[in-house]
N, C-alpha and C positions, 0 to 999 in steps of 0.2 A: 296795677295800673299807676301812672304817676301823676302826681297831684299839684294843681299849679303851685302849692306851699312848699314843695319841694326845690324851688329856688332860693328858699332859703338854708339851705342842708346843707353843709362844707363835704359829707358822703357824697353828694354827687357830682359836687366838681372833679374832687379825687378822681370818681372812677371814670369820668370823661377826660380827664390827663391821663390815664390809664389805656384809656381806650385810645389816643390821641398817637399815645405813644409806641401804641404796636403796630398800627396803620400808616403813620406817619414817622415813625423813627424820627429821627433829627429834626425834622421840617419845625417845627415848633419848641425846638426844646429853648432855645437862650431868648429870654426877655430881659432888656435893660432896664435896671433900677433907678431910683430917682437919682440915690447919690453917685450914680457913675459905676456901682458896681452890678453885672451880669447877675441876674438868678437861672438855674435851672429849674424849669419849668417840673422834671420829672423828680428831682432829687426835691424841690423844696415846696413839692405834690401839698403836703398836709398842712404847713401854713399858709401857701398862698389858695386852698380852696377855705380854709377857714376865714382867712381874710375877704375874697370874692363872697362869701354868704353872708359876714358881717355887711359889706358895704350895699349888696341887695337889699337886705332888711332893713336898712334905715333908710332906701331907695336914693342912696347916694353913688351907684357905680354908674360910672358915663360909659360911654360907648366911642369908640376910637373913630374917626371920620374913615370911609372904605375906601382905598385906593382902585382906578380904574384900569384896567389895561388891557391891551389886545394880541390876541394869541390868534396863528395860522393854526386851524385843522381843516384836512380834506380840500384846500385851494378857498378854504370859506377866513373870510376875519370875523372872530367873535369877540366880543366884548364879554370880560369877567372881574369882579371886583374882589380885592383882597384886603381880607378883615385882619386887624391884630391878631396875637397870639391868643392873651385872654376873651378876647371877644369872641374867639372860636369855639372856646371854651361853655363861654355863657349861651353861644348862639344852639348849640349843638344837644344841651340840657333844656332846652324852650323846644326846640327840635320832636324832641322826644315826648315832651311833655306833650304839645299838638298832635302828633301822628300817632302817639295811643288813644286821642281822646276822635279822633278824625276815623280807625278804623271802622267803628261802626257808623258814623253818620254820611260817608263816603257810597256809592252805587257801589254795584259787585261788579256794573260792567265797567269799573274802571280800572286798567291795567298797569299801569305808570308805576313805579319806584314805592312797591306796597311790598311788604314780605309775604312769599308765597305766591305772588300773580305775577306776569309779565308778560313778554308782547307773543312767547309762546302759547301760551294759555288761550291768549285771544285767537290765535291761529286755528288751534286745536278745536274750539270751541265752536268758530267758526264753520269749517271743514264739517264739525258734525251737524249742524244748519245743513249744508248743502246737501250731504247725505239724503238726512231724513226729509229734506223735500222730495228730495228725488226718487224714495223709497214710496211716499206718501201718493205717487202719483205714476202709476202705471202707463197712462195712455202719454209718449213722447211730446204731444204737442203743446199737452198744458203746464209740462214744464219751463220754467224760466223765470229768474228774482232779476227785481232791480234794484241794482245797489248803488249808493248815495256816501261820495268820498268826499273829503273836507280836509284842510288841512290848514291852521291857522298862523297867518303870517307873523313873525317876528314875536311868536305869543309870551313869553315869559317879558318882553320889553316892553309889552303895548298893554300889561295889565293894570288895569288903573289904580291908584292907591292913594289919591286924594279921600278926603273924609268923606263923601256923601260915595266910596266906591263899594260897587257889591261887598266886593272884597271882605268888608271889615264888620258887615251884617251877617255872613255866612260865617265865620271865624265867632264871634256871639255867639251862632245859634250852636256850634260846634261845643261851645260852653255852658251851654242854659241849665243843664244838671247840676252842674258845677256850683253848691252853695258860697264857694269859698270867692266863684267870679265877680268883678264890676269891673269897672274900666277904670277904678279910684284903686285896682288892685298893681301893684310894682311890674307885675308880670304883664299887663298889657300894655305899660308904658313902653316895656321891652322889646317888646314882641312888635309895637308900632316902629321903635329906633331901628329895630334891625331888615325888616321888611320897607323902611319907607329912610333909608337913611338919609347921612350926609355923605356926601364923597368927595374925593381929589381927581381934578378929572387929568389928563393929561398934560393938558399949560399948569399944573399944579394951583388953579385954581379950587376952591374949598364952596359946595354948594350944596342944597338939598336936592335928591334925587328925585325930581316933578315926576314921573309916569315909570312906570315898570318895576319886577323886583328884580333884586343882584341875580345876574346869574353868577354860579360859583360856589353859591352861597348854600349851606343846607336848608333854609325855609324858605329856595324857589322853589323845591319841587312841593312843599303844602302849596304855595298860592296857585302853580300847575295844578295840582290834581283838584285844589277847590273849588279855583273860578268860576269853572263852571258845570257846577255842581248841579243851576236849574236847566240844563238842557241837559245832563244825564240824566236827570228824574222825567224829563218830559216823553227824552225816546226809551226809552228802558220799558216805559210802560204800555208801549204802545202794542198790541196784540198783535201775534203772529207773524213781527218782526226779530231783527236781532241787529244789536247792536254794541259798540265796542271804543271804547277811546284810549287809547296812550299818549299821554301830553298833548299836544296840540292835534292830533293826527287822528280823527275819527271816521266810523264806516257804520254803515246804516244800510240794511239789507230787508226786504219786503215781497213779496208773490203779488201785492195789488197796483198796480201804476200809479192810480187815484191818491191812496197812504202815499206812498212816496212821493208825490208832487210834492202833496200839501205837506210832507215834513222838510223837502227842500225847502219851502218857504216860513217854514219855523225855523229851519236852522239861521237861514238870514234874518229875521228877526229876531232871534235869537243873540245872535252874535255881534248887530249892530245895536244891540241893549247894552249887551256890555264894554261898546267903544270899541271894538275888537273888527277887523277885515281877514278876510280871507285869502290867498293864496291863489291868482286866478288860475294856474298851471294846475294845482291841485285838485280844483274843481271838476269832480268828475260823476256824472251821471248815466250811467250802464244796464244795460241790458244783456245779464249774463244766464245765458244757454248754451249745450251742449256744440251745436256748431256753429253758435256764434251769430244765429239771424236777427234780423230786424225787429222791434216792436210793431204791432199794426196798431195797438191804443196811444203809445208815448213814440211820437214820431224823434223827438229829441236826444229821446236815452240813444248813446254809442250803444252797438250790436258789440260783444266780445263773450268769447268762451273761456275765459281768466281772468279772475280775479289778483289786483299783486295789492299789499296792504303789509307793511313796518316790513318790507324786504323779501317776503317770500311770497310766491307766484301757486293761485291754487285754480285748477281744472275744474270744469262742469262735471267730468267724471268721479272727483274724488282725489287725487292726484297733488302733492304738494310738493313744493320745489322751492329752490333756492333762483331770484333775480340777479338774473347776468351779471350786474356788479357786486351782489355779495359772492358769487362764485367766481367771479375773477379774486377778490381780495382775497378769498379763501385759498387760490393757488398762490398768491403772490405772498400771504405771510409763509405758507408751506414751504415758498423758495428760498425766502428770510432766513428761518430755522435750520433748513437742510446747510446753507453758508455757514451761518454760524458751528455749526455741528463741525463741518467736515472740515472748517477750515482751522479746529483746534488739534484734528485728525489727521493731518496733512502727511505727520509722517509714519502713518500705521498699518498695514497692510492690508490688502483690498478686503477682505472677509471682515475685517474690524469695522473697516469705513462703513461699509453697506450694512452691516448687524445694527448701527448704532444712528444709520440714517434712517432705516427702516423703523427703529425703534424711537426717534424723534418722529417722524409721521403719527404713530400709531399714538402715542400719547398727548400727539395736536388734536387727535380726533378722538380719542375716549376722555367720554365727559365726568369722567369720574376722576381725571386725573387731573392734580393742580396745577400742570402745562397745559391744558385742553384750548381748543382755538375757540373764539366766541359766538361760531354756531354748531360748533360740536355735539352738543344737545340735539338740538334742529334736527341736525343729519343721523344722530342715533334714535330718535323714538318719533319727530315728526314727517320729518321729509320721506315720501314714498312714491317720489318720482324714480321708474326703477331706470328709465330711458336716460336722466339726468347723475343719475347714483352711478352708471356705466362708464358716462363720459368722465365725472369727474376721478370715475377709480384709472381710468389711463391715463388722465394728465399728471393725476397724482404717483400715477408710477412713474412717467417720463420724466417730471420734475426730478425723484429719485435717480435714476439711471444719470440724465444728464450731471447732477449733482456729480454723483461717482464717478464717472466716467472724464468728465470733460468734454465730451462728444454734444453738440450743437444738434437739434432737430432730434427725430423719430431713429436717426441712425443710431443711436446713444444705448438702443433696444437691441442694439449688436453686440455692445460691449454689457452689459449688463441686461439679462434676457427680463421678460416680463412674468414667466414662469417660476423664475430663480428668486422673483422677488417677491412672491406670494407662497411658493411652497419651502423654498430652503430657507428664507429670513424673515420671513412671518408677516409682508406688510400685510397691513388692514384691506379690508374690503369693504367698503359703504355697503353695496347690494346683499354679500354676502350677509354684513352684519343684521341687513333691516328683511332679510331674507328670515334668518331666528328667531328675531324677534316676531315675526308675524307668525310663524309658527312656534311659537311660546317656547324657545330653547334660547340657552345662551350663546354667545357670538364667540 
């Protein structure tokens, strides 16, 4: 485990230039020197982290002000701040140091950017909730949970980080073992500069960043998975519930109406303790059974026989699936790839094209492969929608055909049969594959 003394080490700067360097390639290598001359970051690794651990220890290294700027993803404007090269450096070593010292003071139900958990896990987890309720209770009628969604607005920006914020009491307590901690120690002056910085905002004006941490930055996702830290301990423990968070986005599942009222109105106090709003679109309070009826205790819960939670859609039956718009992207990167493929292919003959489109599919969707798409996973060992697993094995063949063919619509299945493309060129099958699997053979 690493120790907050470890900022003063010149080994660990090393090995996070190291590390800097294989994930980032270029992105960081040239830092300009005082006298005008370039260092490289990777060649001149062992003095400048021996130097970085001198100036820690005498607690004379500053912190470069964050640049702000705004990036399109998804039709969305985000705001992300960009740290010097050495500050990456330094921020990424405090990084590390926090999130070994966080794994265990951290809930287990929480899913977020932890090694080993993610928003799969929570799925998985879930789904077996539903099961064993459903197992747990023979007579149809007295089946039925209500579940209590949340989703918090604008959360990494709206975390507070003024002195009196949770924040910097839960980060303490993350340390209390810690004989070597105080706040008189160099690493929490650090750890304060880079979580509450200064920035350049975009008039090139230079200020302190009043509320929120950097997104961008690697110690948003600690203060995400920190902040709120006392409303995972509250519902986590609450019996014959189950519950679940990934960054801002939590769900809260219960058999008794009563519990779930009363922890809808924990969460908003909850949530308005820590200065934080919610998401009104998000807000969603359900009553989820088999076909979907009404509550007669909780007039309020929505009646729905699906659950959808971080993109996949799960049945009262048991049943897990991909949400309409992850299954669209998932056709539209599939289309991406087949272009690119075929159109390095252009001048090869049809057997080639189709071997090597067929063979791009198949490695979009096996999750073991360093090409694999990003819910490739999902679709091999979660998703067991077999109605859903159908449709998308025809779009994903028609994507192919039309690929190859040039042929526009379902006709494209003329020039390129659908048979041809499962038994002579090997594409994938979802059904088939989660077909094996359930029956413990390989795919």
């Amino acid at each position: 485990m690493h120790d907050i003394n470890d900022i003063f080490c010149p080994g660990v700067y090393e090995k996070e230039i190291l590390h800097q360097r294989r994930h980032r390639q270029n992105g960081i290598a040239i830092i300009p020197g005082a006298n005008g001359d370039d260092f490289n970051l990777f060649r001149h690794r062992k003095g400048l982290s021996r130097r970085l651990a001198a100036l820690v220890k005498k607690g004379e290294y500053r912190l470069s002000p964050m640049v702000r700027y705004r990036i399109n993803v998804d039709d969305k404007v985000r705001i992300l701040y960009r740290q010097a090269p050495l500050d990456i450096i330094v921020s990424r070593v405090l990084f590390r140091i926090v999130t070994d010292r966080m794994a265990s003071f951290l809930s287990d139900r929480v899913f977020s950017y932890r090694k080993g958990m993610s928003g799969i896990s929570a799925i998985a987890q879930l789904h077996r909730f539903v099961v064993a309720h459903i197992a747990a209770r023979p007579d149809r009628q007295t089946r039925g949970l209500y579940v209590l969604k949340r989703d918090i607005s604008l959360y990494s920006e709206s975390i507070a980080t003024d002195p009196s914020s949770r924040l910097w009491s839960l980060l303490e307590e993350v340390f209390r073992r810690d004989q070597s901690f105080s706040r008189q120690h160099f690493f929490w002056t650090l750890l304060q500069a880079i979580m509450r910085p200064r920035i350049v905002d975009e008039d090139g004006e230079e200020k302190l960043l009043e509320i929120g941490v950097p997104s961008g930055t690697t110690l948003q996702t600690v203060a995400c998975n920190l902040y709120l830290n006392d409303l995972d301990r509250r519902l986590e423990g609450i019996d014959g519930g189950f519950y679940a968070r990934y960054g801002d986005d939590f769900i809260f599942v219960h058999p008794d109406w009563e519990v779930a009222r009363q922890v809808a109105g924990l969460i908003d106090e909850q949530v308005a303790t820590l200065r934080l709003s919610m998401k009104p679109a998000k807000v969603k309070n359900q009553y989820f059974t088999g076909p979907g009826r009404p509550s007669s205790e909780w007039r309020e819960a929505i009646p729905s026989s699906v659950i959808e939670y971080l993109g996949y859609r799960l049945s009262f039956g048991g049943s897990v699936g991909l949400k309409k718009d992850k299954a669209r992207r998932l056709q539209q990167d599939i289309r991406a790839r087949l272009s690119a493929t075929l159109k390095l292919l252009r001048d090869e003959p049809r057997e080639v094209r189709l071997q090597a489109a067929c063979d791009a599919v198949n490695a979009a969707l096996d999750p073991h492969s360093p090409l694999c798409q990003r819910n490739a996973a999902m679709l091999a060992f979660i998703i067991n929608d077999r109605r859903q697993l159908r449709h998308l094995d025809y779009l994903i063949a028609l994507e192919v055909a039309r690929a190859a063919s040039g042929v526009k619509g379902v006709r494209a299945f003329r020039q390129v049969p659908y048979r041809e493309l499962r038994g002579h060129y090997g594409l994938h099958s979802l059904v088939h594959a989660r077909n094996c699997i359930g029956r413990g053979e390989r795919a």
